[in-house]
C-alpha positions in Angstrom: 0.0 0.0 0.0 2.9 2.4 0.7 4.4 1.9 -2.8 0.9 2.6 -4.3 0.6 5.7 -2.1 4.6 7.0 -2.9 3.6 6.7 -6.7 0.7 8.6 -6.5 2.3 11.5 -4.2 4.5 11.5 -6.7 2.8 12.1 -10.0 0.8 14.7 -7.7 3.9 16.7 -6.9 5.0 16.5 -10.6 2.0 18.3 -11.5 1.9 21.0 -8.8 5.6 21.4 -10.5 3.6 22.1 -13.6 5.5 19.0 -15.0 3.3 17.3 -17.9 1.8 13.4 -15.8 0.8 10.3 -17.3 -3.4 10.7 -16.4 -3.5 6.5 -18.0 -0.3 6.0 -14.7 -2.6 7.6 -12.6 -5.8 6.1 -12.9 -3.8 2.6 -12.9 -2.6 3.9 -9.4 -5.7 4.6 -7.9 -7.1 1.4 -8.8 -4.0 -0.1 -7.2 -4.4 1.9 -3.7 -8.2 1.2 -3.7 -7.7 -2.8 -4.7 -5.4 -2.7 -1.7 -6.8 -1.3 0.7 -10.1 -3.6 0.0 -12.2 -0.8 -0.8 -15.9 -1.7 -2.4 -16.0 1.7 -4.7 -13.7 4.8 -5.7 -15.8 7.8 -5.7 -14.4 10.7 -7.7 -16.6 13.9 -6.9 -15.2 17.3 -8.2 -15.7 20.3 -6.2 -15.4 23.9 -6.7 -12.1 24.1 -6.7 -10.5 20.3 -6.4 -11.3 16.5 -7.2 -11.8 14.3 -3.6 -11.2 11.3 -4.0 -12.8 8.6 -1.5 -13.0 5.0 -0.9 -15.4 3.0 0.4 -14.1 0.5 3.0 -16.1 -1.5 5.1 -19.0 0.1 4.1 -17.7 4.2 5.1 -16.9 6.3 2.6 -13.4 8.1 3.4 -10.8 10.9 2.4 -8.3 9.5 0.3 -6.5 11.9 -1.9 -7.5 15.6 -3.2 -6.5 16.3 -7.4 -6.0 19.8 -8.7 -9.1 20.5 -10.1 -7.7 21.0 -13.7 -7.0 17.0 -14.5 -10.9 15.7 -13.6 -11.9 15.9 -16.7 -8.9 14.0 -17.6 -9.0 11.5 -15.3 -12.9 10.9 -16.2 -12.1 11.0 -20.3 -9.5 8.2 -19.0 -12.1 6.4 -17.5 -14.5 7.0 -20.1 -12.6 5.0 -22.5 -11.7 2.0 -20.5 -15.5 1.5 -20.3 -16.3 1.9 -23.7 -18.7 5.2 -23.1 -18.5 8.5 -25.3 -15.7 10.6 -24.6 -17.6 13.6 -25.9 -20.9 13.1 -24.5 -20.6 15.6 -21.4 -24.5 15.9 -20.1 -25.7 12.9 -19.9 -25.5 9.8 -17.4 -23.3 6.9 -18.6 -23.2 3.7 -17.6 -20.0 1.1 -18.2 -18.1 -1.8 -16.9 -14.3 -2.9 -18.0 -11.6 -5.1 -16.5 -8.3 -3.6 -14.5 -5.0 -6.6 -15.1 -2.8 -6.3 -12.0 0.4 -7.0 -11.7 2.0 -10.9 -11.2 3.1 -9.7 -7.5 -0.9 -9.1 -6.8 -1.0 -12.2 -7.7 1.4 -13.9 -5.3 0.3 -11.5 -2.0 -2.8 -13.9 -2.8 -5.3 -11.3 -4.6 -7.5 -11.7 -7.7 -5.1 -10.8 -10.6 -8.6 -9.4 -12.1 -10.8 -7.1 -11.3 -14.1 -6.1 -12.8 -15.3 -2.4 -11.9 -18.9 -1.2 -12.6 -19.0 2.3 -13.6 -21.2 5.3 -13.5 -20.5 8.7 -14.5 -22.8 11.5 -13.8 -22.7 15.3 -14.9 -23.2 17.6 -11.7 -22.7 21.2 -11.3 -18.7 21.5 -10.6 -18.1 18.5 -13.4 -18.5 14.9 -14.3 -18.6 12.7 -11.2 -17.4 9.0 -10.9 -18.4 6.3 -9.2 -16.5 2.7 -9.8 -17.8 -0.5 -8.0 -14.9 -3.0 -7.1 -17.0 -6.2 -8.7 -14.1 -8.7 -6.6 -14.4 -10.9 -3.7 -17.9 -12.0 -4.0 -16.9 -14.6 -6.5 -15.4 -16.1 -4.2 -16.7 -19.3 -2.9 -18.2 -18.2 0.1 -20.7 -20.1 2.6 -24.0 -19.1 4.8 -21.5 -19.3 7.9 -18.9 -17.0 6.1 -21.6 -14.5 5.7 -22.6 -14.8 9.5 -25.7 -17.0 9.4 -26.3 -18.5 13.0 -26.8 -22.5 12.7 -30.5 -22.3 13.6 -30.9 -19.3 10.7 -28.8 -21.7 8.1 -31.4 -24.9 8.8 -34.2 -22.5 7.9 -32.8 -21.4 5.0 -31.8 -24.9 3.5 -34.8 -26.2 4.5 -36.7 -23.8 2.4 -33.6 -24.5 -0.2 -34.7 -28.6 -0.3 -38.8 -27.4 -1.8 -39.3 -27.3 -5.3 -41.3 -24.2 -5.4 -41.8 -21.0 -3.6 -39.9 -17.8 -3.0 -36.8 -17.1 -1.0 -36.7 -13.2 -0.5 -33.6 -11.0 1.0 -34.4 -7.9 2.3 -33.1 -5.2 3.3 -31.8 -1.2 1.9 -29.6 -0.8 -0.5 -25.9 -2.1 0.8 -26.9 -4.8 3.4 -25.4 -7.3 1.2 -28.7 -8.4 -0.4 -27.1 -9.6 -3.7 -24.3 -11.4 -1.7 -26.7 -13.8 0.3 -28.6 -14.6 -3.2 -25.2 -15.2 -4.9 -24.4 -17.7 -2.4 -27.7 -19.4 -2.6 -27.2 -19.4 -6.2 -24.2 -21.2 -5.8 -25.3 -23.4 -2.8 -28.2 -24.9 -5.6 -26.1 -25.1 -8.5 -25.3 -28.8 -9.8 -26.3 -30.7 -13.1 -29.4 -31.8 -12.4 -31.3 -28.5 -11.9 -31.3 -25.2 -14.7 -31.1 -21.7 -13.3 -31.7 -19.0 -14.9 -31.4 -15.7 -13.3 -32.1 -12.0 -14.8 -30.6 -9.0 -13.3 -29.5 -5.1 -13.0 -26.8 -5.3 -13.8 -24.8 -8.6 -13.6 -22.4 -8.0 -11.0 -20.7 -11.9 -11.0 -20.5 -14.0 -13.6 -21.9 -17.9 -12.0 -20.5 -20.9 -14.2 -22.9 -22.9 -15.5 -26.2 -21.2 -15.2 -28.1 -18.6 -17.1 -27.5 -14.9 -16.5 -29.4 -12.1 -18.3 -28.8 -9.0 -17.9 -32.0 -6.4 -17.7 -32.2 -3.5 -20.8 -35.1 -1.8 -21.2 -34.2 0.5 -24.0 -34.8 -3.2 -25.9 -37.9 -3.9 -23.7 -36.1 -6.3 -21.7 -37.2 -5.4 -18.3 -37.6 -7.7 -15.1 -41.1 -8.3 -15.8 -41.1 -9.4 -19.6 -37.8 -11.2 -19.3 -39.2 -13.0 -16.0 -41.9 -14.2 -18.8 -39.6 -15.3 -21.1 -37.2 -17.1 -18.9 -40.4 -19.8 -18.1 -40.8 -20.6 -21.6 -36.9 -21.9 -20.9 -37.7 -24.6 -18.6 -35.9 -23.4 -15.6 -36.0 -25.2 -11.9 -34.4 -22.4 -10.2 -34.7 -18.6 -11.0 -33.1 -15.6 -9.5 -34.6 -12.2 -9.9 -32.2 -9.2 -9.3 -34.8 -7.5 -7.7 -38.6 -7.2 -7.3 -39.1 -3.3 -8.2 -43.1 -2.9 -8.9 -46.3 -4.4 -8.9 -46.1 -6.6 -12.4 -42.7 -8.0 -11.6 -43.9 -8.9 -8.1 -47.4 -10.7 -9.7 -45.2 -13.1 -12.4 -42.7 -13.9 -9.5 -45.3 -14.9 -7.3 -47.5 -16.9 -10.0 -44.0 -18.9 -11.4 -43.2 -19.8 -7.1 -46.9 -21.2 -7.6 -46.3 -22.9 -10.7 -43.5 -25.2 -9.5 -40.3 -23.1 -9.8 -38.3 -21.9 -6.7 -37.8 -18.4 -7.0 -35.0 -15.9 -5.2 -35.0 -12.7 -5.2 -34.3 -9.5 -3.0 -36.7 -6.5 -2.1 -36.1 -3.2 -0.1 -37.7 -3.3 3.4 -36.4 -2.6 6.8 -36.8 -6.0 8.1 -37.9 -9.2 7.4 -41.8 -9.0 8.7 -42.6 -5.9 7.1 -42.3 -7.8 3.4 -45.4 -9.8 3.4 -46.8 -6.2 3.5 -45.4 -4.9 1.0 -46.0 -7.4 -1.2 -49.5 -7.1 -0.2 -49.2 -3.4 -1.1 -48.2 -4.1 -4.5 -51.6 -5.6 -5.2 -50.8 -9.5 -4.7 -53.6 -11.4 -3.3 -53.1 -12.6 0.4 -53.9 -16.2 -0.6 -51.3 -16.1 -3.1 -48.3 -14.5 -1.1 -49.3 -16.7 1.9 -49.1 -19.8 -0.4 -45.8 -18.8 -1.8 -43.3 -17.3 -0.2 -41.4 -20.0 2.4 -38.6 -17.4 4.4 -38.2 -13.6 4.4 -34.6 -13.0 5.3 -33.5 -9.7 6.6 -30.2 -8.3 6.9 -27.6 -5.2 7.6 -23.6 -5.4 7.2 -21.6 -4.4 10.2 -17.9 -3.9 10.4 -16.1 -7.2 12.2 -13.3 -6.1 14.7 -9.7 -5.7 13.2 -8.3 -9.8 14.5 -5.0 -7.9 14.2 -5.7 -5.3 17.2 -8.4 -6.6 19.0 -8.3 -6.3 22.6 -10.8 -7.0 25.6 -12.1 -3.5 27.1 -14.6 -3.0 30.1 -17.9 -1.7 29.1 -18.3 1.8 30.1 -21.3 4.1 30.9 -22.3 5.4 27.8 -22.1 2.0 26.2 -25.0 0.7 28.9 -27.1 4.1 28.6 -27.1 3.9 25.0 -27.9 -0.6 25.2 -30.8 1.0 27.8 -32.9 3.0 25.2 -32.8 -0.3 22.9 -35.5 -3.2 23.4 -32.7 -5.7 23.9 -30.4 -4.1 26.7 -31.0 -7.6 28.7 -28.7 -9.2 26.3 -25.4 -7.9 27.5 -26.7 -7.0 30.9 -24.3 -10.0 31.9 -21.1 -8.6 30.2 -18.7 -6.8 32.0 -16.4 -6.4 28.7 -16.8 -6.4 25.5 -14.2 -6.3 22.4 -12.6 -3.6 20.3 -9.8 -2.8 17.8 -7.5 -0.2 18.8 -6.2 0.4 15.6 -3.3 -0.8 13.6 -1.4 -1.2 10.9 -3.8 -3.9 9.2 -6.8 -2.0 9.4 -5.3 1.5 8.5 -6.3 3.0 12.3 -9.9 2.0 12.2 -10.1 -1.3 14.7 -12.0 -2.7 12.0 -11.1 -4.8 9.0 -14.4 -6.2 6.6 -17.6 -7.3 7.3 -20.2 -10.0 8.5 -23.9 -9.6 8.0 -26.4 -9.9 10.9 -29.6 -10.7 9.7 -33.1 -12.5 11.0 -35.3 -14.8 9.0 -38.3 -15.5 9.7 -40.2 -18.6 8.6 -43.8 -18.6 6.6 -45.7 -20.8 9.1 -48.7 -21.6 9.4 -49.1 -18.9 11.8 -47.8 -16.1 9.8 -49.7 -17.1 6.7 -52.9 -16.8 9.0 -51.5 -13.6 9.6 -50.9 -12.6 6.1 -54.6 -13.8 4.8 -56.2 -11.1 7.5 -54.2 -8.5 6.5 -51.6 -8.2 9.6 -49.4 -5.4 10.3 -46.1 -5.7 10.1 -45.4 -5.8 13.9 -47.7 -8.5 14.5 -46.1 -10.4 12.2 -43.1 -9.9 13.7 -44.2 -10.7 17.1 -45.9 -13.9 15.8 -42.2 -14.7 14.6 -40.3 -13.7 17.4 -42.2 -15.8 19.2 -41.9 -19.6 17.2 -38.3 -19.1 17.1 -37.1 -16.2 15.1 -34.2 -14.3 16.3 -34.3 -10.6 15.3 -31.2 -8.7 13.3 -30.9 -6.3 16.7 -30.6 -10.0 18.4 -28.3 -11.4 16.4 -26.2 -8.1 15.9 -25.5 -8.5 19.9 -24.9 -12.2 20.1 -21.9 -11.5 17.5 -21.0 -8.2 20.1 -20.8 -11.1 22.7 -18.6 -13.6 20.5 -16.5 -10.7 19.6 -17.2 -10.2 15.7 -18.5 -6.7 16.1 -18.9 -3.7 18.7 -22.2 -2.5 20.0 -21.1 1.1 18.7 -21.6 -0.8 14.8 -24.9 -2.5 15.9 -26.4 0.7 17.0 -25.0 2.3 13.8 -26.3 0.0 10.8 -29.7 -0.9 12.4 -31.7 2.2 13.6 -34.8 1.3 16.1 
């Protein structure tokens, strides 16, 4: 990382110098320092009078470098052309993806000598802005205990895994590692036997073996009318990015009646409150009672750096702040709890990548009374709480207990 940042300082003095730099070096650069340092996305947002750059680790966005002002449209035309967009199309949103080589030595520190990056560019008032998604580590093989499913929350899921029919949903807002948890499923139910076909926006990991299409509706291929089109392919298994609006919502849940199991992800703030909404998207009760088998919702939190973690008493405000919560009872036991004090490793923070917490909560026979009269969301919750489900803010404290995460993180990602 210190090579990466050396090089960079470096073209950045030449330039102050008013020396002529190498934008195609320093572009390559950036993508270096973010690869290393694990970030998810580069955001490059010109201001008034500079370019900040910033990095997305762990889920924050932070500071990484500042560029004179007068190289952003350089830098952007540079990354204009590795994605294949127009280089003189200045006011309009454009969309790309291309593929960064790294170096043999990236190979032998034991990181992906290729990197895919998502792109989006954007015209604002001070300039173009960037924004390039690191499209790395989730292809990975990667397992519902890597992710931080609980044993009693995996057995619910791959029960609902072993049925023929029926829908699998992740929830959760944008960032909680929705797509993650479906990739893995994906992968968990992939053999020779079964065809999968999944449709998405946009394709973020390429899956041997099974069907991806990718979503474009300047062609008409949105979810809805490719969802149509994938059934006439004779599909066992089908993934769909995302269930957006009321038509997309109406062919998932007739193909989980028809005999196909059906995953796919939808924004809510937990797990009960999407029976609701699919409810409020104009499905019949009967119908999203009969189909959907688990809701699972989830957040990512920030694991504690292994490197600098240390054993710390808990202090006041850390039990005033667990006392406005509905779960304070869980740590009233704990006299200390874990944290990173910073190192090396984890560049300061005390924290070095993710695990999810999550809840899923189980279609009974209970809750699909509950969905057939219309329940709220919190009585559905409280019907689930009660035959077994353990909530996210539950789980988010049971991993503060086993030392994953802090309480500070749980109280950050999930706001009750």
């Amino acid at each position: 990382m210190a090579v990466a940042d050396k090089k960079i300082d470096k073209v950045l003095e030449e330039l102050n110098e008013g020396a002529s730099i190498s934008i195609i070096n320093l572009v390559d650069q950036l993508i270096e320092k973010a690869h290393a340092m694990r970030a998810s996305d580069i955001h490059i947002d010109p201001l008034a009078k500079a370019v900040r750059i910033r990095f997305r680790i762990d889920g924050v966005l932070q500071n990484a470098y500042t560029f004179p002002k007068e190289i952003n449209n350089e830098v952007i035309a540079r990354i204009k052309i590795l994605s294949r967009m127009r280089t003189d199309e200045h006011q309009a949103t454009q969309d790309g993806r291309f593929r960064y080589t790294f170096s043999e030595e990236t190979e032998k520190e034991g990181r992906n000598r290729f990197i895919d990056f998502r792109v989006s560019i954007v015209p604002t008032y001070h300039g173009e802005n960037a924004v390039l998604r690191l499209l790395t580590d989730k292809n990975e093989e990667s397992t519902l205990e890597d992710l931080g499913f609980s044993d009693s929350d995996k057995k619910k899921i791959e029960e609902a895994m072993k049925k023929t029919n029926g829908m699998i949903l992740s929830t959760g807002p944008t960032g909680s590692g929705k797509t993650t948890t479906m990739y893995t499923l994906i992968k968990m139910l992939n053999s020779p036997g079964v065809s999968i076909i999944t449709i998405e926006d946009p394709i973020e990991y390429a899956v041997e073996d099974i069907e991806q299409i990718q979503v474009n509706p300047r062609l008409g291929l949105t979810f809805a009318n490719g969802l149509r089109s994938i059934l006439r392919q004779d599909p066992n298994i089908i993934m769909v990015g995302e269930i957006r609006d009321a038509e997309t919502a109406s062919i998932a849940v007739n193909t989980a009646l028809t005999g196909h199991l059906l995953l796919s992800t939808l924004h809510t703030n937990d797990a009960a409150t999407t029976l609701p909404r699919l409810l409020d998207m104009g499905i019949e009760e009967y119908l999203v009672a009969s189909t959907v088998s688990i809701a699972i919702g989830q957040r990512l939190v920030r694991k504690i750096c292994e490197s600098c973690k240390e054993k710390i008493p808990m202090t006041h405000a850390m039990k005033e702040a667990l006392a406005q919560t509905p779960y304070a009872s869980l740590l009233v036991n704990s006299d200390h709890v874990f944290k990173g004090k910073g190192c090396d490793d984890c560049a300061g923070s005390g924290y070095r990548g993710r695990i999810c917490i999550n809840e899923v909560l189980v279609a009974d026979s209970e809750i699909k009374e509950a969905i057939l009269r219309r329940a709220s969301a919190n009585e559905i919750k409280k019907i689930a709480i009660k035959n077994g489900m353990t909530t996210m803010f539950e789980d988010g404290f049971n991993k503060v207990k086993d030392g994953f995460t802090t309480v500070e993180e749980v109280l950050r990602v999930i706001h009750e």
